[in-house]
FITOR-140364 format. One line per 10 residues: number of its first residue (from 1); their letters; for each residue z, x, y of N, C-alpha, C, O. Coordinates in steps of 0.02 Angstrom, whole numbers, plus 50000, padded with zeros to 5 digits. Layout:
// FITOR-140364
NUM = A = Z:X:Y:Z:X:Y:Z:X:Y:Z:X:Y ~ ...
This chain:
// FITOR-140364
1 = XXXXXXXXXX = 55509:44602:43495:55483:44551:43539:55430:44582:43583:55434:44639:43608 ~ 55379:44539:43591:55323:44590:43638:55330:44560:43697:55360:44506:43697 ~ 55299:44591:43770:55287:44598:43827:55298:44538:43851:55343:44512:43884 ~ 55243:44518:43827:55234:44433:43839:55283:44395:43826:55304:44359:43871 ~ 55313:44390:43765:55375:44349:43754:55435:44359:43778:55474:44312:43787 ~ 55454:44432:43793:55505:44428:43856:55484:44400:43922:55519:44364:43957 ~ 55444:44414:43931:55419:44365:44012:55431:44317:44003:55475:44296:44041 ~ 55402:44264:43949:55396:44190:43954:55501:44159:43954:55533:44113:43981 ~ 55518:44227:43897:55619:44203:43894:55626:44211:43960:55634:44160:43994 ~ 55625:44282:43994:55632:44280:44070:55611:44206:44117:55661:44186:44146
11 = XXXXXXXXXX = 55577:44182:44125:55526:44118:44155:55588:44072:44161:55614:44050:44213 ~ 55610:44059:44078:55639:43994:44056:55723:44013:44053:55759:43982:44014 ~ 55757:44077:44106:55818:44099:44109:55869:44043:44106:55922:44034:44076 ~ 55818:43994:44168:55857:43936:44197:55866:43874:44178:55884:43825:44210 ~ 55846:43882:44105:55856:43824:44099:55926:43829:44034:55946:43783:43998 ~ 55946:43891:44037:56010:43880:44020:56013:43905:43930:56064:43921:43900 ~ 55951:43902:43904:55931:43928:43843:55909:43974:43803:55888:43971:43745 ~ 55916:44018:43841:55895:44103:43837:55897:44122:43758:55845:44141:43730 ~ 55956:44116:43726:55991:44152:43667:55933:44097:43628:55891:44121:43590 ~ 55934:44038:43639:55896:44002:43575:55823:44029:43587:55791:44068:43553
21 = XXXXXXXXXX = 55813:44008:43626:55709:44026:43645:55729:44098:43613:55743:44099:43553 ~ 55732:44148:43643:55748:44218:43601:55744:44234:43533:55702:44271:43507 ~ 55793:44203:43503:55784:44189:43424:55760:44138:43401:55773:44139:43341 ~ 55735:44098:43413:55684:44054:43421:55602:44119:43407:55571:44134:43355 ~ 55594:44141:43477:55537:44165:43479:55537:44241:43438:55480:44261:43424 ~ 55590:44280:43418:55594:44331:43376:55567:44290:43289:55523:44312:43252 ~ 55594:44250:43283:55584:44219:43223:55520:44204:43206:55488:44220:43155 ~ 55504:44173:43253:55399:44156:43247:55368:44189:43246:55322:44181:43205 ~ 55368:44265:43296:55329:44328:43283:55338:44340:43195:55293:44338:43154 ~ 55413:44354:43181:55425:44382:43122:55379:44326:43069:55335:44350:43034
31 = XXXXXXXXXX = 55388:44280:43067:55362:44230:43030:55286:44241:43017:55257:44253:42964 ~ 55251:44232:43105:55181:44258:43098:55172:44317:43062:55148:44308:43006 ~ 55184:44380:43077:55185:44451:43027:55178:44429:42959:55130:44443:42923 ~ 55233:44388:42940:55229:44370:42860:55188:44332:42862:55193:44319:42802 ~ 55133:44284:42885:55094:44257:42842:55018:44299:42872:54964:44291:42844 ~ 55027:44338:42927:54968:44376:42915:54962:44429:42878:54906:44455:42877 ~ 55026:44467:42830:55026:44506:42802:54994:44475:42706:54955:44496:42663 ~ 55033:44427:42716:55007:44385:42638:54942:44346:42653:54921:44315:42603 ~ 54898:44338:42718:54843:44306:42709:54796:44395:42690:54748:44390:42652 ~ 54804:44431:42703:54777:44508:42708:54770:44510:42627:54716:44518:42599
41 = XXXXXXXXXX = 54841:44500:42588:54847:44527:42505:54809:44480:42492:54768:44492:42447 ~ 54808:44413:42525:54763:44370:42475:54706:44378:42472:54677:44377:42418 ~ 54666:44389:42549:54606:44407:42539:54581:44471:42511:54525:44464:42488 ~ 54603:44530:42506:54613:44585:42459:54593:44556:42387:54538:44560:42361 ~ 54650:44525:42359:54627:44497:42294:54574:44463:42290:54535:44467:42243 ~ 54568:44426:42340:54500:44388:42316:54428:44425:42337:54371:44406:42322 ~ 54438:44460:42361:54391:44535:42380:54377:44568:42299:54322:44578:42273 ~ 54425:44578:42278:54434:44604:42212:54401:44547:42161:54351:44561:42129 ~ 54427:44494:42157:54400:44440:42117:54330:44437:42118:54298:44425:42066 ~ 54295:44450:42186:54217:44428:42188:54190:44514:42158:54154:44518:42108
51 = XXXXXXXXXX = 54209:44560:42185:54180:44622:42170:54170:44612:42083:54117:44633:42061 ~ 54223:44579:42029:54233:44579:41968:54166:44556:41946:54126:44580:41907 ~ 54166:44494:41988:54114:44441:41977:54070:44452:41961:54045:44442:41905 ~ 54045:44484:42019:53961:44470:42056:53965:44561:41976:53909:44558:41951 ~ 53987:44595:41955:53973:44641:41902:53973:44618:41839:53954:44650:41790 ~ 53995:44557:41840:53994:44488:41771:53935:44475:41765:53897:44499:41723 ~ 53917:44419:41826:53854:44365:41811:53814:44399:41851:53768:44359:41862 ~ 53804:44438:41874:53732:44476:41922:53703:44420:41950:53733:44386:41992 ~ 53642:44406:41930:53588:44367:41962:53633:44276:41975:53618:44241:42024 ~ 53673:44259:41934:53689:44213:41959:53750:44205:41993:53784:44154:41984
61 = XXXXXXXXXX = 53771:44259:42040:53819:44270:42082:53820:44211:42147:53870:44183:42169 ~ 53747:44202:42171:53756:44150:42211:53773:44077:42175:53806:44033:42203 ~ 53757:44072:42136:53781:44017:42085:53848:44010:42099:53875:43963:42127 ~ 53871:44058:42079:53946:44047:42045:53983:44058:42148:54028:44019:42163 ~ 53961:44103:42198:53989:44081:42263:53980:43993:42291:54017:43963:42329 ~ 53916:43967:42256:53913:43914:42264:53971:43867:42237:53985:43814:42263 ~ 53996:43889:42192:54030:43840:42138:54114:43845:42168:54157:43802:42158 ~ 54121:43902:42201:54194:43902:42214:54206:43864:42302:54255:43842:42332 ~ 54139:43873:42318:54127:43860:42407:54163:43906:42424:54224:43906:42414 ~ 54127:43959:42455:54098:44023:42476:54043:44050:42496:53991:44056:42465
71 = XXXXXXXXXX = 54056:44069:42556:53995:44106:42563:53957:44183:42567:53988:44228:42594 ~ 53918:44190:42551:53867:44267:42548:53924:44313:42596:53948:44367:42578 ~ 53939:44282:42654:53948:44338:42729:54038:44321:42706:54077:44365:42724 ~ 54067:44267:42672:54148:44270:42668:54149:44310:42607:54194:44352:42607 ~ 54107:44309:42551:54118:44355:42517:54106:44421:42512:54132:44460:42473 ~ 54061:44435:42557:54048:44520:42592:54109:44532:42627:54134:44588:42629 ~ 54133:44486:42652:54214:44519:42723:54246:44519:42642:54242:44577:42623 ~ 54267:44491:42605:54333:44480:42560:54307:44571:42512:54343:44619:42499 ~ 54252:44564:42501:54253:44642:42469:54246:44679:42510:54268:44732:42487 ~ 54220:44690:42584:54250:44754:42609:54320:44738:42626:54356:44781:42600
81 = XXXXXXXXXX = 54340:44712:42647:54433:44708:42649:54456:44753:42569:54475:44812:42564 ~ 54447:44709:42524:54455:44753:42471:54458:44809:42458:54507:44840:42438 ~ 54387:44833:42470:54357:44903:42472:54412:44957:42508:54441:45007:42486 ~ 54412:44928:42563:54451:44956:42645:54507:44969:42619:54518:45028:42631 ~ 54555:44942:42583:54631:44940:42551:54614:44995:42489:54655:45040:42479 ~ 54567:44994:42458:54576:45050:42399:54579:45101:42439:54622:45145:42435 ~ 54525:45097:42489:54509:45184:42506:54539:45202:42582:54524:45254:42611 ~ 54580:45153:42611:54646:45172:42669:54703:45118:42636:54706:45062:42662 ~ 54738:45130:42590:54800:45104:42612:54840:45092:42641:54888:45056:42625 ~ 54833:45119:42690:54896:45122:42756:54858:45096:42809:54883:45119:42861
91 = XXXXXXXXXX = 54803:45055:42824:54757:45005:42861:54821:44947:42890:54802:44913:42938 ~ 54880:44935:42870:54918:44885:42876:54916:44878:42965:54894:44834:43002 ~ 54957:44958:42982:54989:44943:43070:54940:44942:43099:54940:44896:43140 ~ 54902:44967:43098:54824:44948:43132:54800:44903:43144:54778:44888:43199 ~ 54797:44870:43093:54781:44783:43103:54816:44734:43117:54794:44679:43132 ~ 54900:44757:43114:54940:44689:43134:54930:44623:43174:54943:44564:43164 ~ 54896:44668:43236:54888:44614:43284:54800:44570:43282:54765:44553:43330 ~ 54786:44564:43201:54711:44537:43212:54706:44457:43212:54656:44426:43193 ~ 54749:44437:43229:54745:44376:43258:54717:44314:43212:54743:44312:43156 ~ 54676:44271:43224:54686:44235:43182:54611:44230:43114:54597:44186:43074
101 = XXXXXXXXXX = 54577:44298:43128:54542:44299:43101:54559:44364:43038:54511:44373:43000 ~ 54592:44388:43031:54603:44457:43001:54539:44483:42937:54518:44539:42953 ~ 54519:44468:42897:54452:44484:42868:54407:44509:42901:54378:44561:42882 ~ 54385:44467:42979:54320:44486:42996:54364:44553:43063:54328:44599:43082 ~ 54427:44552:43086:54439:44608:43120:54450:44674:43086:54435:44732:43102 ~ 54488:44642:43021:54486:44703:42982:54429:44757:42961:54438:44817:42949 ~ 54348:44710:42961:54291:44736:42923:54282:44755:42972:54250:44807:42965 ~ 54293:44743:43040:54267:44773:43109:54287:44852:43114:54250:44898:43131 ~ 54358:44854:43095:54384:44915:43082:54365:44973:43035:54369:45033:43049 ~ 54352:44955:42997:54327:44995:42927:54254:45026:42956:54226:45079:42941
111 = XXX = 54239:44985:42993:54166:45025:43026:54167:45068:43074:54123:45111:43080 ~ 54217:45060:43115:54237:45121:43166:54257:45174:43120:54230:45227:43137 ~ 54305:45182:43053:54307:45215:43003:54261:45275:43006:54257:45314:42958
């Protein structure tokens, strides 16, 4: 549980509900983790998917970003994310907390790299 979320259980002592808000709020962190950890693999793969691509059809790569709706700068974050995972695998604890953007904090990272 982080900082913040013991404060806010602390806050709400009095209203008699401690144990639920608690596991209540342990559960949602945990929850969040899992879907920012599987939005990360997904965009990975699809990092991977475009890198395949754009070495397929070359010149008509914007074509085919056109065709899936995508863009130039989402498909540059999805292959360096990609990229970033071949060549640091262990990029995971670092990024946990990237909030609700994770692609473009992640590529932020790879450049301090």
């Amino acid at each position: 549980m982080t900082a913040k979320a013991r404060e806010v259980s602390a806050r709400i002592r009095g209203a008699g509900t401690l144990d639920d808000v608690r596991g209540a709020t342990e559960r949602y962190l945990e929850l969040r983790r899992q879907a920012f950890r599987a939005a990360v693999d997904i965009t990975i793969e699809m990092g991977q998917i475009v890198i395949e691509v754009k070495k397929r059809v070359g010149s008509l790569f914007d074509e085919w970003l056109d065709s899936v709706g995508t863009t130039e700068r989402s498909a540059h974050n999805y292959t360096t994310l990609a990229r970033m995972a071949e060549e640091h695998p262990g990029v995971y604890p670092e990024v946990e907390g990237a909030g609700t953007d994770p692609p473009r904090r992640i590529a932020s990272i790879r450049k301090r790299t």
